[in-house]
N, C-alpha and C positions, 0 to 999 in steps of 0.2 A: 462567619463561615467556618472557621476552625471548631465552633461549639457545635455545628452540624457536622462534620465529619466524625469528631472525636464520640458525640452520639451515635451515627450508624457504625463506627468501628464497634463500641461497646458495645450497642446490641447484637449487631451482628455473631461477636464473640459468645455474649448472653443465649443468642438461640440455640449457636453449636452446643453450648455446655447442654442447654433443656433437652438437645437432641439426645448427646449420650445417656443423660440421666430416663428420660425416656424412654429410651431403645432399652439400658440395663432392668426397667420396671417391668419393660414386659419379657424380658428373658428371665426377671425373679418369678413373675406370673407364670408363665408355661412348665417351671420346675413342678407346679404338682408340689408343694412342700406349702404346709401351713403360715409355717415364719416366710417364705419367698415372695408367698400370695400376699401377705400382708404389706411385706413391704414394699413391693410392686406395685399396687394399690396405691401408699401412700407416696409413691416417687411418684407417680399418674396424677396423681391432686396435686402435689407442688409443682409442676410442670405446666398443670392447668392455671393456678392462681398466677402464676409468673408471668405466663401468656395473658392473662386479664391485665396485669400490672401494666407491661412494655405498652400494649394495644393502650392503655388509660393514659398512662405517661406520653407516647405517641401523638397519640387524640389532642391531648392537652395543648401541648406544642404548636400542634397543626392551627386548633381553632385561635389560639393567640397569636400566631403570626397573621391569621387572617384578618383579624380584627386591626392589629396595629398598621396591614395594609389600606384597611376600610381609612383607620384615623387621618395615615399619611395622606391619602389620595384627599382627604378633606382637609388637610393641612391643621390638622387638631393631637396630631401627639403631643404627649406634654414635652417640654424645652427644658432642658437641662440647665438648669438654676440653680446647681449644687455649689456652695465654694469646696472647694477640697484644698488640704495639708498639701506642705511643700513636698510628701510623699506621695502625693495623689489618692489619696484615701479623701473619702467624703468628711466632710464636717459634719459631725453629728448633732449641732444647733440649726447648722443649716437646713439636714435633713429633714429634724424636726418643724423648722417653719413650713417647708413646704408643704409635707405630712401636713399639718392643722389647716393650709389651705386647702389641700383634697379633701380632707375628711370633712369640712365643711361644705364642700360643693357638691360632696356625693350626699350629704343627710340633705341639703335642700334640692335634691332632686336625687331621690332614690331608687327610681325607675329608669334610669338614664344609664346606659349600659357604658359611655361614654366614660362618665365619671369615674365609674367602677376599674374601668381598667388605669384611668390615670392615678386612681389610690391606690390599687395594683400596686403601680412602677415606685409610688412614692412608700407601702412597705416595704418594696424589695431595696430601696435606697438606703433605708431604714435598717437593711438586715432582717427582716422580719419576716423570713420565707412564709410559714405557715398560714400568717396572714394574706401576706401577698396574693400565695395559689387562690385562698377562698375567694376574695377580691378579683380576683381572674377570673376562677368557674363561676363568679355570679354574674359577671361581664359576659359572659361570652352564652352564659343562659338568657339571659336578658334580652341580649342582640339576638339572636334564636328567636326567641318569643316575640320581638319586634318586628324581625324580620317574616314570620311563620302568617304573624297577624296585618303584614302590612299583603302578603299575599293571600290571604282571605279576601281582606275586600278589596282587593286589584280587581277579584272576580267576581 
């Protein structure tokens, strides 16, 4: 819950900023001044890509918590089988075993959106954000596509 708060705080803050940056683009713009237009222009396209950003980041979020609802309600999240240090940090042998059991149950079944997101949880266990996201976007494509095809032939 804290990591949802502390999220809409941050954006929230984010938007205000895109607002001023914004609102200064287009008061560089209406100067009528070569250098104002220009950079007016160029505050208007970082305002834009930022707003594609949050919306991606957002999106992201939204469709992974939907899925880990899917899992919970089927009682298939993965279970937390980490030893962790008397600091509470993960064991990184541990990690690792678990890790080679997902990675194994997502290659023999690679279409199973399931998997994907429990090798998801086991790179992010791992530290391994960058993997993890893809591991995510491919889960939640997957579920998508499963879902998209399971309502085709409903009808």
């Amino acid at each position: 819950m804290v990591a949802r708060v502390l999220y809409f705080v941050v954006t929230i803050a984010l938007l205000l900023g895109l607002a001023v940056v914004a609102a200064t683009g287009g008061q560089l713009m209406a100067t009528g001044n070569g250098a104002g237009i220009g950079i007016g222009v160029c505050a208007e396209v970082l305002v834009g890509i930022a707003l594609w950003f949050v919306w991606k980041t957002y999106r992201f979020g939204r469709d992974s918590q939907r899925l880990s609802r899917i899992l919970e309600a089927e009682n298939g999240l993965p279970v937390d089988e980490l030893t962790r240090t008397p600091g509470g940090s993960i064991d990184r042998d541990s990690a690792d075993a678990v890790f080679a059991r997902r990675k194994a149950e997502t290659e023999a079944a690679p279409e199973d959106w399931r998997s994907w997101f429990r090798l998801a949880v086991a790179y992010a266990d791992a530290r391994d954000t960058p993997r993890a996201r893809k591991a995510m976007e491919r889960a939640i494509r997957l579920q998508r596509e499963n879902a998209a095809g399971a309502a085709a032939h409903s009808h």
